[in-house]
Backbone as CSV, one residue per row, in Angstrom:
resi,resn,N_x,N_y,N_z,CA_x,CA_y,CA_z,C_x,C_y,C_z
1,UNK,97.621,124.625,120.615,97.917,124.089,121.919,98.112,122.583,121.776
2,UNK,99.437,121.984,122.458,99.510,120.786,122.394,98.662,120.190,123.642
3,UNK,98.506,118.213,123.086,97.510,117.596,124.024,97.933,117.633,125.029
4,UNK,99.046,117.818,125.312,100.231,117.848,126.747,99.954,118.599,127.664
5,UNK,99.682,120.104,126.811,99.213,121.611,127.828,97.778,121.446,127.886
6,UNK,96.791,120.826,126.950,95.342,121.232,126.811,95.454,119.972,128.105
7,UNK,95.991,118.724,128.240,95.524,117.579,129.368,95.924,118.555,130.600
8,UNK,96.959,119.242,130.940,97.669,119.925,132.043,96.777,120.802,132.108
9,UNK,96.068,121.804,131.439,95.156,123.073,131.825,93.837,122.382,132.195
10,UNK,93.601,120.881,131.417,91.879,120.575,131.750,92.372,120.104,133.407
11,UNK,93.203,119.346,133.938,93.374,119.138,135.045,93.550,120.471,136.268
12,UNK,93.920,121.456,135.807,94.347,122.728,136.444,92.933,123.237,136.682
13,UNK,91.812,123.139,135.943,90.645,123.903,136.130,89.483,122.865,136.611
14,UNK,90.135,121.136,136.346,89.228,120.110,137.212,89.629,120.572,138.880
15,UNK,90.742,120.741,139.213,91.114,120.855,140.514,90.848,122.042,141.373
16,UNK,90.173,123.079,140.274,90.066,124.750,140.452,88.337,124.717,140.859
17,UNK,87.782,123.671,140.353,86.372,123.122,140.199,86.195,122.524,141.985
18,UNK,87.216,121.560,141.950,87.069,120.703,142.542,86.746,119.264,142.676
19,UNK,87.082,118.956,141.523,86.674,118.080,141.033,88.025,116.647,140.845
20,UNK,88.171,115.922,141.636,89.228,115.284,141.775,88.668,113.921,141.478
21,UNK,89.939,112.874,140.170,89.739,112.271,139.290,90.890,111.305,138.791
22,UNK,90.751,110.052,138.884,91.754,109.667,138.229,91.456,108.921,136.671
23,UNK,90.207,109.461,136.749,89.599,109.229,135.088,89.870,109.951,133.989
24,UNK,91.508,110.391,133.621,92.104,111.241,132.765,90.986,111.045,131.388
25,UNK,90.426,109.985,131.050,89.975,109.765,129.720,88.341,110.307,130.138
26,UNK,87.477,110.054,131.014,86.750,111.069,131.246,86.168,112.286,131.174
27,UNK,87.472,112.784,131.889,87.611,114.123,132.432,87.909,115.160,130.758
28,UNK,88.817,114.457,130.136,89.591,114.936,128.933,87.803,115.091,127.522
29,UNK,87.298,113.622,127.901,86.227,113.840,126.914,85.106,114.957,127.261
30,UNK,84.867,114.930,128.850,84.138,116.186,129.679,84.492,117.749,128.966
31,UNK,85.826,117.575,128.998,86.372,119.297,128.444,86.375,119.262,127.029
32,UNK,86.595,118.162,126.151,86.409,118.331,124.984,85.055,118.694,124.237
33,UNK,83.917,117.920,124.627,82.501,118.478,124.691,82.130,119.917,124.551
34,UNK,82.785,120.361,125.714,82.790,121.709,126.255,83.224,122.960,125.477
35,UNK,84.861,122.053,124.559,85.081,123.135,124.060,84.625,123.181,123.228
36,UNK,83.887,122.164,122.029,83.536,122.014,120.793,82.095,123.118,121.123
37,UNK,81.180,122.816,122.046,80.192,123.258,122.417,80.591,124.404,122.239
38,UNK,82.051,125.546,123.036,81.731,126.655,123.014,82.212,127.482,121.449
39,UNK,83.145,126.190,121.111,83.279,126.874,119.499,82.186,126.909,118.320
40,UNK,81.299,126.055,118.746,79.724,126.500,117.901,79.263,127.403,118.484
41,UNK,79.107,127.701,119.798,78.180,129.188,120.124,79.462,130.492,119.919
42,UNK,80.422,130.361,119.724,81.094,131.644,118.735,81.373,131.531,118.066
43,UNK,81.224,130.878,116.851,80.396,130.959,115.213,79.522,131.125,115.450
44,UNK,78.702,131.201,116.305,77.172,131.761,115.920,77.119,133.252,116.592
45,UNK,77.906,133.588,117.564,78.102,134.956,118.188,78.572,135.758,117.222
46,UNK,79.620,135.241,116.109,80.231,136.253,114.950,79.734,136.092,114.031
47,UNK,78.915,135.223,113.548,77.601,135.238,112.888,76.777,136.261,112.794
48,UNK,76.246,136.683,114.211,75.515,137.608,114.612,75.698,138.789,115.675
49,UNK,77.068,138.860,115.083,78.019,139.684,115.869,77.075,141.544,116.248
50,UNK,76.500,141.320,115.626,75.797,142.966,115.695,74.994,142.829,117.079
51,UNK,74.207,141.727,117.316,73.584,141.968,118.862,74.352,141.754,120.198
52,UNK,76.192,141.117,119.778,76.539,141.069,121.169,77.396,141.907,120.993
53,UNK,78.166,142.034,122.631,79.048,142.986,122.765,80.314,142.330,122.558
54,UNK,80.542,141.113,122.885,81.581,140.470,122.314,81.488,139.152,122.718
55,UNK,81.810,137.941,121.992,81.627,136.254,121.823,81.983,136.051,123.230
56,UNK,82.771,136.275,124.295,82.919,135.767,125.631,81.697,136.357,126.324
57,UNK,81.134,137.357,126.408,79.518,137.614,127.151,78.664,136.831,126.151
58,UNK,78.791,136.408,125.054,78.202,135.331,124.373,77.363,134.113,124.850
59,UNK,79.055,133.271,124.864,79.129,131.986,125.236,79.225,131.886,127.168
60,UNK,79.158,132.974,127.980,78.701,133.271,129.173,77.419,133.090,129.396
61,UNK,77.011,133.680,128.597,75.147,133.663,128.542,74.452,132.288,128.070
62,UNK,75.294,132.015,127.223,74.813,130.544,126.172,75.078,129.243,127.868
63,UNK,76.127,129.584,128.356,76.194,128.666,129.670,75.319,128.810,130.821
64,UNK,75.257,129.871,130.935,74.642,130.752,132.038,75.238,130.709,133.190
65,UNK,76.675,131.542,132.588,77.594,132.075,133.634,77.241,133.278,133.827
66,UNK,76.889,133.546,135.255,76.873,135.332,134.848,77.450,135.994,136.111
67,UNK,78.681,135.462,136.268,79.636,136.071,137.006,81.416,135.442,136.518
68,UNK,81.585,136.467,136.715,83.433,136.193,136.440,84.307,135.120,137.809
C-alpha cells in the first residue's frame, strides 16, 4: 500500500471515528503505532496459532474489541 492510500484510508477511518483533524502528522503517527502494535500481536497469534481461531479474533481481543 502506497503512503498516498495508507494517508487517504487513515483519514477515512479518523472521520468514521469521528475524529476531525488538521494534524495530518499526528493523526498518521496515531495509526502508525497502531499498526505496528497490531503486527506484533499477529506474530504472536501465528506463533501460537493452535489456541486461536484466527489472528483477527486475536488482535480483537489483544484491543478489546469485542464487537464488529
Amino acid at each position: 500500500m502506497t503512503k498516498e492510500i495508507m494517508n487517504k484510508r487513515i483519514k477515512e477511518l479518523a472521520i468514521e471515528a469521528g475524529i476531525y483533524t488538521n494534524e495530518s502528522k499526528l493523526l498518521h503517527k496515531f495509526a502508525e503505532l497502531i499498526v505496528k502494535e497490531c503486527a506484533e500481536v499477529a506474530d504472536t497469534a501465528d506463533a501460537t496459532r493452535e489456541k486461536w481461531q484466527s489472528v483477527g479474533k486475536f488482535v480483537k481481543e489483544h484491543f478489546g474489541v469485542t464487537h464488529d
